[in-house]
C-alpha positions in Angstrom: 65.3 -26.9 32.7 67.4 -23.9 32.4 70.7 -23.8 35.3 69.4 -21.1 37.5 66.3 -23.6 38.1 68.7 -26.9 37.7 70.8 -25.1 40.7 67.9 -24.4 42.9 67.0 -28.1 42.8 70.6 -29.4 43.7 70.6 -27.0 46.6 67.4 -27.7 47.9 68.5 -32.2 47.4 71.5 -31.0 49.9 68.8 -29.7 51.9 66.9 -33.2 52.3 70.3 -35.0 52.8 70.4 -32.7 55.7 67.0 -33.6 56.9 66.9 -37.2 55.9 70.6 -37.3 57.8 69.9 -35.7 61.0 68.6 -38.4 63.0 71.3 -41.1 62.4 72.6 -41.2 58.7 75.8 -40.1 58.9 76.7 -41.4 55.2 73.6 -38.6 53.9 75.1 -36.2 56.3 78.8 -36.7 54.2 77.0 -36.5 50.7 75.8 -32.7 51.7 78.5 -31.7 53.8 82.0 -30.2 52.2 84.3 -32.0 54.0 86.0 -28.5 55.5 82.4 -27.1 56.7 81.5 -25.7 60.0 78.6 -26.0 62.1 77.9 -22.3 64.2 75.2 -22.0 66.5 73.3 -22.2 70.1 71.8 -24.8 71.7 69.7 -22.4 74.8 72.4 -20.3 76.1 75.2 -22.1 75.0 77.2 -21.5 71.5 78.6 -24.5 69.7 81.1 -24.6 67.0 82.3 -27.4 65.5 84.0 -28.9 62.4 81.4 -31.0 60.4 82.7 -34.3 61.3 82.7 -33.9 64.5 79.1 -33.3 64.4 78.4 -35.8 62.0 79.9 -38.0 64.5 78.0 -37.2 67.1 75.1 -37.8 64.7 76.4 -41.0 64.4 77.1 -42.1 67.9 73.3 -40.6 68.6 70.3 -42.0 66.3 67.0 -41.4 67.0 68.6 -37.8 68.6 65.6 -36.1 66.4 62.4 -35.7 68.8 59.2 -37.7 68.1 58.0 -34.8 66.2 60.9 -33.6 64.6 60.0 -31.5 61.2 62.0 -29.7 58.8 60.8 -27.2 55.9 62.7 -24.9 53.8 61.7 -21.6 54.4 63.6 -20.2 51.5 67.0 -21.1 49.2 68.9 -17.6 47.1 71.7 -18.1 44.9 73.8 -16.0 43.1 76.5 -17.5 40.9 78.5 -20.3 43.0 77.1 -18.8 46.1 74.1 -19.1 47.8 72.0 -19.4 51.2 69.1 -22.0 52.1 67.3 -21.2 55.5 65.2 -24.3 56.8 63.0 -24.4 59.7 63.6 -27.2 62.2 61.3 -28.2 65.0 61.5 -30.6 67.6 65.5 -31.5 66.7 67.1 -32.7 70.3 64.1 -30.7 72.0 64.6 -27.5 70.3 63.3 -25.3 67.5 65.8 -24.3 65.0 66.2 -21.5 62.3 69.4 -22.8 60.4 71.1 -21.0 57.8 72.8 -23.2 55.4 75.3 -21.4 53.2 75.9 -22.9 50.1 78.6 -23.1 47.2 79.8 -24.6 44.4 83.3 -26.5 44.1 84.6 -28.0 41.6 81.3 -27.5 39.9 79.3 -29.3 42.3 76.9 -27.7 45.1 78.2 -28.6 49.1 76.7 -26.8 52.4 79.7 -25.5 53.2 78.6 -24.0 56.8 75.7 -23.5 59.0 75.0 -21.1 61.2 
């Protein structure tokens, strides 16, 4: 597999250990998560910013937080060097329909979601 491809894939595994994470697993969560990331966003009207473990945390404290319905897809993942973006498509996460943007990047010579917006 040449790296461009090999990179893809690791980006798009941090992906699912988003997905497989959200409702509970905060130990997933960790695994995709560089430890100094940042969570940016709305929830309705209201913007949230947090550091990562505080939302993983909250994760945490609140299993089954995911709706009965809750789906995730990624819409698309674009890397360029040790940077990158994945955008995934969330629906029915706490109620609400997400488009998240998941930038991506490569420490140490391993690939973390280092924020979301």
């Amino acid at each position: 597999m040449n790296a461009y491809l090999d990179d893809l894939q690791q980006v798009r595994t941090l992906i699912q250990l988003y997905i497989d994470g959200a409702n509970g697993d905060g130990a997933k969560l960790r695994e995709a998560f560089h430890p100094s990331a940042h969570m940016f966003g709305h929830i309705g009207r209201v913007d949230r910013t947090m550091p990562i473990e505080k939302f993983i945390s909250g994760v945490e404290k609140n299993p089954g937080m995911c709706g009965p319905n809750y789906s995730a897809i990624v819409r698309s993942i674009d890397i360029v060097g040790d940077a990158g973006v994945a955008v995934l498509v969330e629906t029915d996460y706490i109620g609400c329909d997400f488009v998240d943007w998941f930038t991506v990047a490569r420490v140490d010579g391993r690939w973390w979601i280092v924020g979301n917006t």
